[in-house]
N, C-alpha and C positions, 0 to 999 in steps of 0.2 A: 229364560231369565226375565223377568217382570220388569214395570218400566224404572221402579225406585230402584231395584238393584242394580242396572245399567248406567244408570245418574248416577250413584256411589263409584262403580268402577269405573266412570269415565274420571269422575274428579279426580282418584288415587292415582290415576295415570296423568292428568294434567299436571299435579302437585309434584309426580315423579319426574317428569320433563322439567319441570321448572327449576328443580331442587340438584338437577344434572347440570343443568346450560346456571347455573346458580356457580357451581364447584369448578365448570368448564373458566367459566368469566375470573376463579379466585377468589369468590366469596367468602366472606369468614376470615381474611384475613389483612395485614394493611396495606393499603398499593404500593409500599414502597418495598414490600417483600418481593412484590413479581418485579419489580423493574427495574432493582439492585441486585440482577444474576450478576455473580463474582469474575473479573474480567482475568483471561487467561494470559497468563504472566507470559514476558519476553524473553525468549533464547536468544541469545549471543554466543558465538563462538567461534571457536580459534583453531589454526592449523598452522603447528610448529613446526622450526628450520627441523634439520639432522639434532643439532643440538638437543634438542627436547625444555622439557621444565627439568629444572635444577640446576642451568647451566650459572645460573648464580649471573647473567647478563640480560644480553637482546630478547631471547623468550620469559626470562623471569618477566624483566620488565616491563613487555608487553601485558602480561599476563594480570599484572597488577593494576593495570587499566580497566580489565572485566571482573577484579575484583572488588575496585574503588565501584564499578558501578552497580554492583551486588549491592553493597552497603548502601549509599546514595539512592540508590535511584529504581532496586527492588529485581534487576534482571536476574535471572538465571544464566550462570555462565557454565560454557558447555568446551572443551579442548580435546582435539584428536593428537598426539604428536605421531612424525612422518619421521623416523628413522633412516630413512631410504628417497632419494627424489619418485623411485615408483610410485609412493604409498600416496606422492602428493593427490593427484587426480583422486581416484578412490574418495581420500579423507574428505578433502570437498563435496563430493558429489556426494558421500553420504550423510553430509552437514545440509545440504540443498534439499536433497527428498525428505530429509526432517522436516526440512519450511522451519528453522530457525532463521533470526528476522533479521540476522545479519552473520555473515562469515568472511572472516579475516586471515587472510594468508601472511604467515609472517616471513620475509627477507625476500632480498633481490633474487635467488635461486626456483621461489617459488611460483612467479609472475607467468610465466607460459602455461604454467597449469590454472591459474586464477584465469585468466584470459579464455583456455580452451571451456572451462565449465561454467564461466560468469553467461557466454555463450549459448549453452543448454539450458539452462536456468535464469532467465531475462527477466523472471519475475520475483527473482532471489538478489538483496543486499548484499554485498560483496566488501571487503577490506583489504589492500593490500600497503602492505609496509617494505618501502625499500624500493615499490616498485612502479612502473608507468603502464597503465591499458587503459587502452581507449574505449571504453566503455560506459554508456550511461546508467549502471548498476553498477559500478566498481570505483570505491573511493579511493585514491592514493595519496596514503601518507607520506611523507619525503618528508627529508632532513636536509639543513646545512652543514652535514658534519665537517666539512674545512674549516668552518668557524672553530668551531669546538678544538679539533684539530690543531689550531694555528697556536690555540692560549696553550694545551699542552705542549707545544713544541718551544714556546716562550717560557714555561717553567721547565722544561726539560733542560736546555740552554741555561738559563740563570741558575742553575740547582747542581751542573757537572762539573765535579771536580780534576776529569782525567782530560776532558774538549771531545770525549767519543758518548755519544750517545747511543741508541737503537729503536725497532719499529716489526716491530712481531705480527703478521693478520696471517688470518685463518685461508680462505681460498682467496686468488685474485682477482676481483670482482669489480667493477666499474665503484661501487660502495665503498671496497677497502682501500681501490685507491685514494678515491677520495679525501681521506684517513688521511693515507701518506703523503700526499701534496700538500695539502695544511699543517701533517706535524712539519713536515722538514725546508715547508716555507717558515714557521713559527722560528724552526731554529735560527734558519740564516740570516731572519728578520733581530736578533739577537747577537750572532755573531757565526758570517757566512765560513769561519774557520773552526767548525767543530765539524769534525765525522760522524755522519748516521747511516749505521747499518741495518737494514736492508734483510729482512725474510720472511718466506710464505711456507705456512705447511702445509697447506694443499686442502686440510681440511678443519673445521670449526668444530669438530665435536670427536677430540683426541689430545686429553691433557697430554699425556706422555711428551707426543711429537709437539707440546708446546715447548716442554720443557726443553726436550733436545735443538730447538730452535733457538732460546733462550741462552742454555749454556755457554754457546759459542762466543755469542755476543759481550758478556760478561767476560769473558777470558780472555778476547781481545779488549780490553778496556772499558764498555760501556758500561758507567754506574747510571744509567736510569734508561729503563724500557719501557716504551708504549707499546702498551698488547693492545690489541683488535680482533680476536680468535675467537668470541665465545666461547665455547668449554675450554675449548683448547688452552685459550689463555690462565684458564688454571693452573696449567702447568707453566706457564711463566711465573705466575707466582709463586707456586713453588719455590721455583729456580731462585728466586729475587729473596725468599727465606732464607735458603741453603745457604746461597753465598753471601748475606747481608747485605743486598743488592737494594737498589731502588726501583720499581715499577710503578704506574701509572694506568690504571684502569679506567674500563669502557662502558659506555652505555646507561649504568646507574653506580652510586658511590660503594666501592669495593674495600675500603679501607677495613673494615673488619674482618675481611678474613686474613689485613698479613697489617695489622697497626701500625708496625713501624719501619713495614717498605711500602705501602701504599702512599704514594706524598702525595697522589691526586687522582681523580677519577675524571672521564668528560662524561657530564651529564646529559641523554638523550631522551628526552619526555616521553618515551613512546606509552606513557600511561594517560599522558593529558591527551595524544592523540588519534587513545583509540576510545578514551572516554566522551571526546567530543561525538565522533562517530556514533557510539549509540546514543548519544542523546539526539543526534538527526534525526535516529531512527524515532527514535522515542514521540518528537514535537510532529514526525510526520513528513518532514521536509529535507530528508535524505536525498542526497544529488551526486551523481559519480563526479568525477573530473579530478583537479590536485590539490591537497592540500598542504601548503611548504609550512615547517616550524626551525626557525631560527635561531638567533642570539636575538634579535629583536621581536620576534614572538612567545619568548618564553619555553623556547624550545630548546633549548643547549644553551648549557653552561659548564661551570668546572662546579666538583664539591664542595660543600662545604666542608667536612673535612678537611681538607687542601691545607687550609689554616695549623694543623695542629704539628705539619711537617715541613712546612714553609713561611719563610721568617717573612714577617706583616711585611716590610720593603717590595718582597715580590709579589705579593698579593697586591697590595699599591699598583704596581707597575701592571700589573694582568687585568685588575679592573679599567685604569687606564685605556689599556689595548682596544677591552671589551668595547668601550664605549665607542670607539672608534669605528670598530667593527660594525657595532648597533647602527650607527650616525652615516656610514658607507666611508667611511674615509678610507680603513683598508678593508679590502676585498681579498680576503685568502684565497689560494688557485684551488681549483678542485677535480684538475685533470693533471697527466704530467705533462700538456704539451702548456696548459696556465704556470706550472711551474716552472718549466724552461724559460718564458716567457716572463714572469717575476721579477720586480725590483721590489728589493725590501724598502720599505719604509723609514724616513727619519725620525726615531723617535728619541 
């Protein structure tokens, strides 16, 4: 090769280096193309009681916390339901080796298994509703449901026409009692001479055996039931149909599936307090340890509904209460040895 035509093919080779390390750098196009790669969206998700979704309660309403923050705030929400306490482990642990960016166990029943794989997975965000682990990856949600509790046992009392009331949960759980200690302080705190009875069906996700817990109750006299059952309590209201009964619903406002037996519902935010939780995640400043929602946190209240089955005098007197509650004046019990231990209030 001559010396020109060596000079021609070195240049074609330099222009070709150059025109490479040119396309390598993104040449050709605007720098905000290379530097705005599209950032890969956040998994949330959730691990239901036995109940499942549809229980029309505690999992609905959780659940609508990862879907407020679908809408809000762009996440991807992701749900395993656990049929079985077996399937809980499993469900988890295949929500962790996703490396979704936070996983939430929902009720007290599911805490040993949040705990054993929050454990495995130290580098995975963790949620638990209902329950306590000591964990610096595992947030806990907790409630004062006695609050809530104490106002339904104050409209349950001021709304009985026969002095018998009742108190329906699903398993007995340190949670449902807690339930019970504040309705049937709410009652006595009203008038410590009305009857409340008293039953568990063993499990949260069997209308049937609500209703057959239900019936009874009814038939010895009580016109207003506070269910705590999750599905189960479906079938209390059933029941509260049948007989043209009164019942009292849990966890979010139930009035529309029985209008005009549902007099009241106790409201439990579990949407605000799993919606807080991914936005931890979200700012970056996710931290285990507890987080309480009250009557003065915006965590528990009664329906609004409530109003359309109870005459404004008792609504009066229940906001009353509220305040007090809010303020610490009363302190509803939320064990049975606090209610033993209980004087009602002069109000």
């Amino acid at each position: 090769m001559n010396r020109k035509k060596l000079l021609i093919t070195l240049g074609i080779l330099i222009t070709l280096c150059m025109f490479t390390t040119f396309l390598w750098a993104g040449g050709g196009q605007e720098p905000s193309a290379v530097e705005t790669a599209p950032e890969k969206q956040k998994v949330m998700a959730m691990v239901t009681n036995q109940s499942g979704l549809g229980d029309q309660a505690f999992n609905d309403a959780t659940w609508a916390g990862f879907k407020l923050a679908e809408e809000k705030l762009g996440i991807t929400p992701k749900v395993l339901e656990a049929r079985e306490q077996s399937q809980y482990v499993p469900n988890l642990s295949a929500l962790a080796e996703q490396k979704c960016d936070l996983v939430v166990g929902v009720g007290f029943m599911i805490k040993d298994a949040v705990q054993e794989v929050a454990e495995l997975y130290p580098d995975v965000n963790f949620g638990l509703v209902d329950g306590t682990v000591d964990a610096p990856n595992v947030a806990c949600l907790l409630f004062n449901e006695n609050e809530g509790a104490f106002l339904m046992g104050i409209i349950a009392a001021k709304m009985t026409k026969t002095g018998t009331v009742g108190f329906v949960g699903g398993m007995s759980t340190p949670i449902t009692n807690k339930f019970e200690a504040g309705y049937r302080a709410g009652v006595m705190t009203v008038n410590p001479d009305i009857d409340v009875l008293v039953s568990y069906a063993g499990t949260f996700a069997d209308p049937a055996k609500g209703e057959e817990m239900a019936n009874p109750q009814y038939d010895q006299g009580a016109d207003v039931i506070f269910q705590v059952a999750g599905g189960t309590g479906m079938g209390v209201i059933n029941a509260a149909k049948k007989k043209n009964k009164w019942v009292i619903g849990v966890d979010r406002d139930q009035n529309y599936l029985a209008p005009d037996n549902v007099i009241s519902s106790m409201i439990k935010r579990l949407d605000i307090a799993v919606f807080n939780a991914i936005e931890m995640v979200l700012d970056g400043n996710f931290k285990g340890g507890k987080y309480r929602y009250g009557i003065a946190e915006g965590g528990i209240d009664y329906a609004p509904t409530t109003s359309k089955n109870v005459p404004a005098d008792i609504i009066t007197f229940v906001d009353m209460v509220k305040d007090k509650i809010k303020n610490g004046e009363i302190k509803p019990p939320g064990t049975y040895e606090e209610l033993d231990a209980f004087i009602p209030p002069s109000l």
